[in-house]
N, CA, C and O atoms as CSV, one atom per row, in Angstrom:
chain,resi,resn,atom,element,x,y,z
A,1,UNK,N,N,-147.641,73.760,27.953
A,1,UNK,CA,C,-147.996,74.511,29.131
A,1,UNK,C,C,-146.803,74.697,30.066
A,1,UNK,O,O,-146.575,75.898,30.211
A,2,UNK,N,N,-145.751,73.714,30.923
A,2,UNK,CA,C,-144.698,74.012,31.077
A,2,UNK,C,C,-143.834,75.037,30.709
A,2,UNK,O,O,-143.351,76.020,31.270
A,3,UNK,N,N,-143.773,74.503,29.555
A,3,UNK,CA,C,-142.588,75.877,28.774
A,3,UNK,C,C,-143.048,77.219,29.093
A,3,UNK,O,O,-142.181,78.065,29.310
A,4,UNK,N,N,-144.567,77.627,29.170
A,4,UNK,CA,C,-144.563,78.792,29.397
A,4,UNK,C,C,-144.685,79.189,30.474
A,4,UNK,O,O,-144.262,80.317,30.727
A,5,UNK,N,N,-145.331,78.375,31.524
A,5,UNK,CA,C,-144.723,78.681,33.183
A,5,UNK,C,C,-142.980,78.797,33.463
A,5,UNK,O,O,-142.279,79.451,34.236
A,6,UNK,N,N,-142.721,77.763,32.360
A,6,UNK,CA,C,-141.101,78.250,33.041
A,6,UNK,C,C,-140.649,79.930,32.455
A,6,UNK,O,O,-140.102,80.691,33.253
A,7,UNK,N,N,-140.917,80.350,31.122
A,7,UNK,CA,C,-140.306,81.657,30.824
A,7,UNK,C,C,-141.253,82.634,31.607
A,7,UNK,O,O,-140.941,83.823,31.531
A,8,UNK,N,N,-142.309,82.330,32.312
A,8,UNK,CA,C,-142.962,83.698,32.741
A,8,UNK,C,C,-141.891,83.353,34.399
A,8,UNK,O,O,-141.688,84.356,35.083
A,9,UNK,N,N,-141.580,82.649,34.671
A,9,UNK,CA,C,-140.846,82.690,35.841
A,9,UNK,C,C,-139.155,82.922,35.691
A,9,UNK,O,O,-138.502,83.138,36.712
A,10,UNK,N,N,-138.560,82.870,34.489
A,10,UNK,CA,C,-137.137,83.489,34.205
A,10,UNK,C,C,-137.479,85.036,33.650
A,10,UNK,O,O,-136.463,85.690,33.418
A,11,UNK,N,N,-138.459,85.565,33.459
A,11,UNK,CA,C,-138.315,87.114,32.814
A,11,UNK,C,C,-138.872,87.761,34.063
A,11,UNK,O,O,-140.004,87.455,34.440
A,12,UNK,N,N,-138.243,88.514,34.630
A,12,UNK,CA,C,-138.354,89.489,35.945
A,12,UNK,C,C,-139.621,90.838,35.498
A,12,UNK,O,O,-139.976,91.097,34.348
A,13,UNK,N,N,-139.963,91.320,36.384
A,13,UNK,CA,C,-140.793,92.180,35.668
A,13,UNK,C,C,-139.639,93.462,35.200
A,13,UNK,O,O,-138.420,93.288,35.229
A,14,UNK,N,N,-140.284,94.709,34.790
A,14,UNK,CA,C,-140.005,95.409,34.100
A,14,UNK,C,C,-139.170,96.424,35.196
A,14,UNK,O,O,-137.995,96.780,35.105
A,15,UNK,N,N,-140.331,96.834,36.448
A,15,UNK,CA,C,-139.977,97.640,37.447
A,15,UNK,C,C,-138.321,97.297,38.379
A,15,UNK,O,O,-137.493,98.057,38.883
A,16,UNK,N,N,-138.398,96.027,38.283
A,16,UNK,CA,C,-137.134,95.064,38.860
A,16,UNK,C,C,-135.529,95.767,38.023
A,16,UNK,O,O,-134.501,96.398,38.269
A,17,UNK,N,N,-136.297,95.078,36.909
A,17,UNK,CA,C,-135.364,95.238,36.008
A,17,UNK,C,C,-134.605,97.221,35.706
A,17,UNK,O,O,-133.472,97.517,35.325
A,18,UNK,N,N,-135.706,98.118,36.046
A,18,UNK,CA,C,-135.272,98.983,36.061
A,18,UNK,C,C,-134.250,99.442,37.310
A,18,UNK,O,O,-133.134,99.944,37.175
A,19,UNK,N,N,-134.912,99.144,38.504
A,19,UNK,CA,C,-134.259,99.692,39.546
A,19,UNK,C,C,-132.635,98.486,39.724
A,19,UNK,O,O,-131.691,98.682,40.490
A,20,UNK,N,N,-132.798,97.357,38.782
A,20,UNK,CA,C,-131.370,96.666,38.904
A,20,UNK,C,C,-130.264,97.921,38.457
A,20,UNK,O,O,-129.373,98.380,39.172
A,21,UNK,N,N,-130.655,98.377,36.859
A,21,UNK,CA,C,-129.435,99.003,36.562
A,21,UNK,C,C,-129.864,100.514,36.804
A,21,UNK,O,O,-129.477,101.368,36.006
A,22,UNK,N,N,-130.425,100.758,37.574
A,22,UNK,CA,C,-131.114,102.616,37.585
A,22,UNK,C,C,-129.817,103.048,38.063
A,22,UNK,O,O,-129.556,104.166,37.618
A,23,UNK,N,N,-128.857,102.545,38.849
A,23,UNK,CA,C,-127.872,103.525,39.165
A,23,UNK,C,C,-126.655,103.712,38.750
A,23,UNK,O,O,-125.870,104.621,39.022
A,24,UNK,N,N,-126.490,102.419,37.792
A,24,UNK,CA,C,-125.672,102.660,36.737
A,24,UNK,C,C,-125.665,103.827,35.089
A,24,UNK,O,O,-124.808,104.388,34.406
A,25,UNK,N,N,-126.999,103.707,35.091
A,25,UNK,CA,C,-127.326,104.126,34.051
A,25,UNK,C,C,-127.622,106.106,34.670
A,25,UNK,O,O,-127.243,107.058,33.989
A,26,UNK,N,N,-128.186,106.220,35.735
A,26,UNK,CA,C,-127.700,107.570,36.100
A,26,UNK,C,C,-125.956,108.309,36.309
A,26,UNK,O,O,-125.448,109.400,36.049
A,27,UNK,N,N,-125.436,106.897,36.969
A,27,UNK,CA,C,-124.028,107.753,36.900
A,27,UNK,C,C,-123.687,108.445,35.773
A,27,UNK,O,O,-123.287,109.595,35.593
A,28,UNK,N,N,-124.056,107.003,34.634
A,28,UNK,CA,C,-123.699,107.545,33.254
A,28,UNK,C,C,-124.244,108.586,32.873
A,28,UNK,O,O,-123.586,109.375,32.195
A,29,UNK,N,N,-125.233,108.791,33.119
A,29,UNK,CA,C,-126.481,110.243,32.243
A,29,UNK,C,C,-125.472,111.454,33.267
A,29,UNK,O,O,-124.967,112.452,32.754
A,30,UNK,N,N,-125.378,111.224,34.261
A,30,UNK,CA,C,-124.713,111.821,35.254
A,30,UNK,C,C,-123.564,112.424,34.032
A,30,UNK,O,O,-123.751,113.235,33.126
A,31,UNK,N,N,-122.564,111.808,34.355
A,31,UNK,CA,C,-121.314,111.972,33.563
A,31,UNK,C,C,-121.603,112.893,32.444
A,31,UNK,O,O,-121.167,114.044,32.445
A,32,UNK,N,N,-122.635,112.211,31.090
A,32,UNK,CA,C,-122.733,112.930,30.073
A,32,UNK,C,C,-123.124,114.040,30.239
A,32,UNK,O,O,-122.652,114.887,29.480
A,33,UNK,N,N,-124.102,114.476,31.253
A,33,UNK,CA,C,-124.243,115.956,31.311
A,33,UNK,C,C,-123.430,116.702,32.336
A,33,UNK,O,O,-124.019,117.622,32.902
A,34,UNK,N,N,-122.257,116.481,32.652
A,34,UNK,CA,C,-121.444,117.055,32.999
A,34,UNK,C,C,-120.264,117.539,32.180
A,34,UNK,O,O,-119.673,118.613,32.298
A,35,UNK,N,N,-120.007,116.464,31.254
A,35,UNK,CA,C,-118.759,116.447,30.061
A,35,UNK,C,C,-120.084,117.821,29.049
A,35,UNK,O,O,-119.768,118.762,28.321
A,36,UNK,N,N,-121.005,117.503,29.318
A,36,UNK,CA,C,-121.989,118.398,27.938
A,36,UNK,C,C,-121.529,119.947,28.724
A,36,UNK,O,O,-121.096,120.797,27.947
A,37,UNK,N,N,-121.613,120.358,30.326
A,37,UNK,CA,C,-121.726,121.513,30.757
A,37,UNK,C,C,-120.386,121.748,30.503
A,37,UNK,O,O,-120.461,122.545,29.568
A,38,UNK,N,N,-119.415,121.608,30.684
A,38,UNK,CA,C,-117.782,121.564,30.107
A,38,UNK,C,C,-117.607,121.505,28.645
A,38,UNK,O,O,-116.474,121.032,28.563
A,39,UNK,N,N,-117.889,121.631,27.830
A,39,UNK,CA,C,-118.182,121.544,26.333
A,39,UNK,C,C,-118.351,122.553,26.031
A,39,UNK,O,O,-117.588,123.297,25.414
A,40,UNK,N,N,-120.369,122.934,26.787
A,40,UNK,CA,C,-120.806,124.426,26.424
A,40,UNK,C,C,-120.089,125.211,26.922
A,40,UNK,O,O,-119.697,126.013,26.074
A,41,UNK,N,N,-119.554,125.472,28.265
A,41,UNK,CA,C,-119.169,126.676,28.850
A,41,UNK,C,C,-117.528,126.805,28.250
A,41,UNK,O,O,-117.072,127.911,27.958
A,42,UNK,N,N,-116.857,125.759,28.133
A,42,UNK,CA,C,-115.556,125.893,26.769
A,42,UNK,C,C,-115.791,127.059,25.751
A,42,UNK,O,O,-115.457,128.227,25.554
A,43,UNK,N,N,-116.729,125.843,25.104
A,43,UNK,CA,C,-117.243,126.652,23.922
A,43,UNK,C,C,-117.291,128.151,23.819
A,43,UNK,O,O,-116.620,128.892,23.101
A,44,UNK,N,N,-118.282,128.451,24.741
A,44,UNK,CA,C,-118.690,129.663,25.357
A,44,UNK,C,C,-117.932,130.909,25.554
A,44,UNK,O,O,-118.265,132.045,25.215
A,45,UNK,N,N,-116.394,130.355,26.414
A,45,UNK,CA,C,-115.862,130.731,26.529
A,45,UNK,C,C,-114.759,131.226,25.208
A,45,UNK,O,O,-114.467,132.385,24.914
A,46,UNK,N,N,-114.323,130.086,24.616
A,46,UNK,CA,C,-113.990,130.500,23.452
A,46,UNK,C,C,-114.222,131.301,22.440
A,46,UNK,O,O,-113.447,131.705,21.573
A,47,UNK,N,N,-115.191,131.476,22.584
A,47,UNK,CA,C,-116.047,132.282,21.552
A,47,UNK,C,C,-116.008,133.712,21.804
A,47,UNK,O,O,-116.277,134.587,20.980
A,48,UNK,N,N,-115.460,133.966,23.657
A,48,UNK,CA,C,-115.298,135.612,23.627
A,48,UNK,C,C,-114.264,135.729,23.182
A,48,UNK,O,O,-113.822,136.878,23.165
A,49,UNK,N,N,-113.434,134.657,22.642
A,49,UNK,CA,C,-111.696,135.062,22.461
A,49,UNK,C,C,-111.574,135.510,20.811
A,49,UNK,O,O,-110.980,136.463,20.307
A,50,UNK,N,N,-112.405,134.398,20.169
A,50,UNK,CA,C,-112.394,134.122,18.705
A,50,UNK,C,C,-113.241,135.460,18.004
A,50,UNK,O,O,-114.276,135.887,18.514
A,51,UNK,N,N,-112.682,135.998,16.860
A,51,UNK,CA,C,-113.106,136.792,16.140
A,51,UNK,C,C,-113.753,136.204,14.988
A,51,UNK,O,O,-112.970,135.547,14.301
A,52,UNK,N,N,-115.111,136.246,14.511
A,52,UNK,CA,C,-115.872,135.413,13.624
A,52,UNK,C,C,-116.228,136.674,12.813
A,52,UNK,O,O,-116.655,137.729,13.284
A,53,UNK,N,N,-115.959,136.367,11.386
A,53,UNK,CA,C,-115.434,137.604,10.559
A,53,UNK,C,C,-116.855,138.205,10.303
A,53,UNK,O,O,-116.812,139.423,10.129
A,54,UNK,N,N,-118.169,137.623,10.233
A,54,UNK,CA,C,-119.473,137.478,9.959
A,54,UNK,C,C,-120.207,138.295,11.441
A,54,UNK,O,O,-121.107,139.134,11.479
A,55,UNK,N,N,-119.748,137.929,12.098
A,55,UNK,CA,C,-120.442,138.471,13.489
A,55,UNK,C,C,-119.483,139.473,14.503
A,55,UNK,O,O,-118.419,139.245,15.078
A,56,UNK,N,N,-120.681,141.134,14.429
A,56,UNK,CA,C,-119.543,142.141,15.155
A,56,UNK,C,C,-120.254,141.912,16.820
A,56,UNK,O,O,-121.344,141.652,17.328
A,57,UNK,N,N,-118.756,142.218,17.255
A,57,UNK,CA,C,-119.186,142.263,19.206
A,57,UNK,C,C,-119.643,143.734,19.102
A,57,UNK,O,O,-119.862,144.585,18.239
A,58,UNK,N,N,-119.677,143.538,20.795
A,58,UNK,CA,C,-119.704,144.738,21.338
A,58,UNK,C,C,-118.465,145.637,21.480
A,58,UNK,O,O,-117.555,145.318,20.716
A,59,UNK,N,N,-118.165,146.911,22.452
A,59,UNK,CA,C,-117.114,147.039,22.557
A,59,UNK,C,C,-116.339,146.631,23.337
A,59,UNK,O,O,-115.120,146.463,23.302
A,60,UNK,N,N,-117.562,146.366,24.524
A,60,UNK,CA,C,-117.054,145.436,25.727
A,60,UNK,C,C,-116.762,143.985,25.408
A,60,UNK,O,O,-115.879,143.680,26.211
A,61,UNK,N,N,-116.993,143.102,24.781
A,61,UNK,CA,C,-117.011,141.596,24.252
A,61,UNK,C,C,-117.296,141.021,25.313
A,61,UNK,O,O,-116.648,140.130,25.862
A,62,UNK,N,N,-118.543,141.631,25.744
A,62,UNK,CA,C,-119.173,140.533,26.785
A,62,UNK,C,C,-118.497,140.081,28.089
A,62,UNK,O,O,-117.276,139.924,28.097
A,63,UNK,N,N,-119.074,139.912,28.952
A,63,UNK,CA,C,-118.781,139.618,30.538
A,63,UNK,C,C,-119.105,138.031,30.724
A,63,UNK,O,O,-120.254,137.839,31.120
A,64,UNK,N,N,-118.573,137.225,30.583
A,64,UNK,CA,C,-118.110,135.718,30.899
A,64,UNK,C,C,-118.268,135.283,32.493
A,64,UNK,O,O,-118.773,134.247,32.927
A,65,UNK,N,N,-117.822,136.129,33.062
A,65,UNK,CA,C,-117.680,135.566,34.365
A,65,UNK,C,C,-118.665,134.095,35.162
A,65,UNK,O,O,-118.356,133.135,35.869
A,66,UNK,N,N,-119.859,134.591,34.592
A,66,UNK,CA,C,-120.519,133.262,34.924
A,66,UNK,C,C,-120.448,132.032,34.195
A,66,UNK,O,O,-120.558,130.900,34.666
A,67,UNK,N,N,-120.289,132.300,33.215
A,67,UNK,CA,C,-120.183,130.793,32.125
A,67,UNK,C,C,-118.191,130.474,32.659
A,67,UNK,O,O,-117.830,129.415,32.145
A,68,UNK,N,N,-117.376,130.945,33.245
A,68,UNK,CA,C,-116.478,130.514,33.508
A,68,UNK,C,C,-116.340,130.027,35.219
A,68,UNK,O,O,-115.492,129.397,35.852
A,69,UNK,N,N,-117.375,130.545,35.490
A,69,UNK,CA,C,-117.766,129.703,36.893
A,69,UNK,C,C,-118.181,128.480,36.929
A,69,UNK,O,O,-117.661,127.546,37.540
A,70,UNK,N,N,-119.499,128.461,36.016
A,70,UNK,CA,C,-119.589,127.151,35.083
A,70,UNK,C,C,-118.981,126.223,35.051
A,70,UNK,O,O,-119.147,125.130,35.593
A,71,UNK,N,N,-117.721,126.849,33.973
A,71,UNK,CA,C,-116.629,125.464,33.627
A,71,UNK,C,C,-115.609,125.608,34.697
A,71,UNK,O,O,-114.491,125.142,34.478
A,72,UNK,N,N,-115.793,126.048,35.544
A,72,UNK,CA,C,-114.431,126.116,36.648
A,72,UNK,C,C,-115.263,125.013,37.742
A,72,UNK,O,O,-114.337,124.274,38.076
A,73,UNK,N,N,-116.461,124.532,38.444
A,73,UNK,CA,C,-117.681,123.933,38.905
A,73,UNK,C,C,-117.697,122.872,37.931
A,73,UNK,O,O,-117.485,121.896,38.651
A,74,UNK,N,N,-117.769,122.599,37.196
A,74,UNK,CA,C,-117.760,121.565,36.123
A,74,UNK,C,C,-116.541,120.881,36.106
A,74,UNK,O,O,-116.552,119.656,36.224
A,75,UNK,N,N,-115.521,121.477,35.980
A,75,UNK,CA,C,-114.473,121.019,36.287
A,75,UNK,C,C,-114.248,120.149,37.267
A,75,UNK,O,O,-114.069,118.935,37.173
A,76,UNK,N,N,-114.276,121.130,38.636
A,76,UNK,CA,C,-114.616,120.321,39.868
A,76,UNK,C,C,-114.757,119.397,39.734
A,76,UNK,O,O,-113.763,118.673,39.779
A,77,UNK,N,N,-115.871,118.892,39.521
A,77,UNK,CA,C,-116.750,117.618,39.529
A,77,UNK,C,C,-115.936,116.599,39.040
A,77,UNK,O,O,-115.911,115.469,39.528
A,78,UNK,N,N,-115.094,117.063,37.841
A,78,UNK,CA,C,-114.096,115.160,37.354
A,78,UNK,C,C,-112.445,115.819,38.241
A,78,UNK,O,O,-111.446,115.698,37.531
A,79,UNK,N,N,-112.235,116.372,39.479
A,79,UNK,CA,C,-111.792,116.799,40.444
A,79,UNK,C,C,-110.541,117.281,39.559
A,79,UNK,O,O,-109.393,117.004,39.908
A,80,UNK,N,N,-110.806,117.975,38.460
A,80,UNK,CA,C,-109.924,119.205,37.956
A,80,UNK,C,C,-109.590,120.348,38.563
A,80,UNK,O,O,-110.635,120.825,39.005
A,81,UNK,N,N,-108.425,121.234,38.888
A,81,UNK,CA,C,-108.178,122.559,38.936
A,81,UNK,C,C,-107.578,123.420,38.424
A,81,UNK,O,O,-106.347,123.390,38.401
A,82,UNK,N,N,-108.289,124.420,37.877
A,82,UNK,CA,C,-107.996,125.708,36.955
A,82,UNK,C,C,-106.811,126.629,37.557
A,82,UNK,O,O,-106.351,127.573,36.914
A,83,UNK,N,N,-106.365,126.278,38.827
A,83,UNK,CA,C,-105.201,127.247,39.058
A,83,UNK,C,C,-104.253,127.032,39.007
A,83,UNK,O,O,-104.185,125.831,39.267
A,84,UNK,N,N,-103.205,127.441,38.806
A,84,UNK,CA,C,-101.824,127.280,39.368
A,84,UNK,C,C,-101.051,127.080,40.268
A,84,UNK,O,O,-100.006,126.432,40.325
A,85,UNK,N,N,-102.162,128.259,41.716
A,85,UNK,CA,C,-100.520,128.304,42.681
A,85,UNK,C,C,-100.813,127.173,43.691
A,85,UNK,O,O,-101.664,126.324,43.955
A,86,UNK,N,N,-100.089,127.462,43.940
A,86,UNK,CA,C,-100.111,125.957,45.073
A,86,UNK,C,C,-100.576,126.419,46.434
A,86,UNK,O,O,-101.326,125.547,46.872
A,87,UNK,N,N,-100.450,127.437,47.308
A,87,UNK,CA,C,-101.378,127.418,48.574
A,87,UNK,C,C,-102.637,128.259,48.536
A,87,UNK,O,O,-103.304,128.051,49.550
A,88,UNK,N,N,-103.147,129.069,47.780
A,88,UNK,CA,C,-103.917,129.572,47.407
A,88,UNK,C,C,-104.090,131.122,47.628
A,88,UNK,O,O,-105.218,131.608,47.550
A,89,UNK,N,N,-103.213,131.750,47.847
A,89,UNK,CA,C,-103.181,133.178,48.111
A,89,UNK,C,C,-102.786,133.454,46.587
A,89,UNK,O,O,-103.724,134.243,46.474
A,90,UNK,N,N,-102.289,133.476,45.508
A,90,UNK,CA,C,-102.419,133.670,43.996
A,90,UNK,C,C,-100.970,133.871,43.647
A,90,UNK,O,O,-100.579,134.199,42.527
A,91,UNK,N,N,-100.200,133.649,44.697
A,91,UNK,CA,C,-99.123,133.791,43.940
A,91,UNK,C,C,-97.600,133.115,44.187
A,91,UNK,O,O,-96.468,133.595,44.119
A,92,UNK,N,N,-98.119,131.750,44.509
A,92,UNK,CA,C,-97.640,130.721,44.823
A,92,UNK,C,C,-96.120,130.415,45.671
A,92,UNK,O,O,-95.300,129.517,45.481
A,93,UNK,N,N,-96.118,131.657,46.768
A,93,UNK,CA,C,-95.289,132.095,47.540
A,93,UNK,C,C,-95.754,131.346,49.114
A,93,UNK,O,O,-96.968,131.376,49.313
A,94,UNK,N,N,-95.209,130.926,49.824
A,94,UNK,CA,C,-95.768,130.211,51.474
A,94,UNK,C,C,-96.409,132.183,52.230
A,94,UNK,O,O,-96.032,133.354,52.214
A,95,UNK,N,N,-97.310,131.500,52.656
A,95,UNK,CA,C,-97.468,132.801,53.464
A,95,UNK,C,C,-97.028,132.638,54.823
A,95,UNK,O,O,-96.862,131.627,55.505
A,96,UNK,N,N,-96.832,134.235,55.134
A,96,UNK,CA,C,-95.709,134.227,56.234
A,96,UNK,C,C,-96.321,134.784,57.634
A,96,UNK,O,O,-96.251,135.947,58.032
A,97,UNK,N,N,-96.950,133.663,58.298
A,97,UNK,CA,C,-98.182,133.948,59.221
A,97,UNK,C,C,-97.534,133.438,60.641
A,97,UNK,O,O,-97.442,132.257,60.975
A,98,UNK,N,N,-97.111,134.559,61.398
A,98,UNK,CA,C,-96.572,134.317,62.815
A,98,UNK,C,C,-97.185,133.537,63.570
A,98,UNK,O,O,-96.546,133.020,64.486
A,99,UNK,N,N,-98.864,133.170,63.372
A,99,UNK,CA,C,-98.949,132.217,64.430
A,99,UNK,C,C,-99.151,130.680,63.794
A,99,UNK,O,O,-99.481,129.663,64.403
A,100,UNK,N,N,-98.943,130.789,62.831
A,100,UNK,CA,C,-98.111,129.392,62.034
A,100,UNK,C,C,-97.130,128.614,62.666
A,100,UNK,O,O,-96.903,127.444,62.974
A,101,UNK,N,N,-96.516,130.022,62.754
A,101,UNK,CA,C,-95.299,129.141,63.433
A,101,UNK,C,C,-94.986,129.311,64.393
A,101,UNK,O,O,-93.766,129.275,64.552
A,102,UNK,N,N,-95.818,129.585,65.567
A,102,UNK,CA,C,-95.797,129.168,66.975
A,102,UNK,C,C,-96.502,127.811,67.118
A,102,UNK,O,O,-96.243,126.986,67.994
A,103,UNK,N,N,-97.541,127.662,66.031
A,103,UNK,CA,C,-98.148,126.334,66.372
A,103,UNK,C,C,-97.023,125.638,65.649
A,103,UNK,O,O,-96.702,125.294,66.787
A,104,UNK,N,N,-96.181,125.136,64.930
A,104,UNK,CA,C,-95.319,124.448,64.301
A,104,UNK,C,C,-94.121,124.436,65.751
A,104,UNK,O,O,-93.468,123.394,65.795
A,105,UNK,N,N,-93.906,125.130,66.512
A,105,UNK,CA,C,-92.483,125.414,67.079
A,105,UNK,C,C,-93.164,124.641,68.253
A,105,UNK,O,O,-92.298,124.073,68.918
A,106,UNK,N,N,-94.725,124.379,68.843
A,106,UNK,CA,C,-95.353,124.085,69.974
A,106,UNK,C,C,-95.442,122.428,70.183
A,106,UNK,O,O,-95.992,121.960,71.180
């Protein structure tokens, strides 16, 4: 009789036990379906590039733009960036903004 008062008092219930690791185990589910949305929209993307000898496009080969929003947002998230230039006007030149530099000279 002991013995089994003691294991019903070392095994926690079930609900306990869930909410111990619930937020570990979401980061993770977290993660995997983020690496999964970066995968598909890759994929996705690849696939307007690749010529598959079996399957004809259109003439247009399809409009991407959203599935590369997708993986550009997806990206984000493991704090990746898809661009290049460095201040963000596209062409990685300082922009040349007069009241820049009155506040710099002030």
């Amino acid at each position: 009789m002991e013995q089994t008062n003691e294991a019903k008092k070392e095994t926690k219930p079930f609900l306990k036990k869930v909410k111990e690791h619930a937020e570990k185990d979401i980061e993770i589910l977290g993660t995997f379906v983020r690496l999964g949305v970066v995968v598909w929209s890759g994929f996705i993307i690849t696939l307007n590039y690749v010529d598959i000898p079996m399957i004809k496009k259109g003439q247009s080969g399809g409009d991407i733009t959203f599935v590369a929003s997708v993986f550009t947002g997806a990206l984000a998230t493991f704090g990746l960036n898809t661009s290049n230039n460095k201040n963000g006007n596209g062409n990685g030149k300082p922009v040349n903004c007069p009241m820049q530099k009155k506040k710099e000279d002030a």
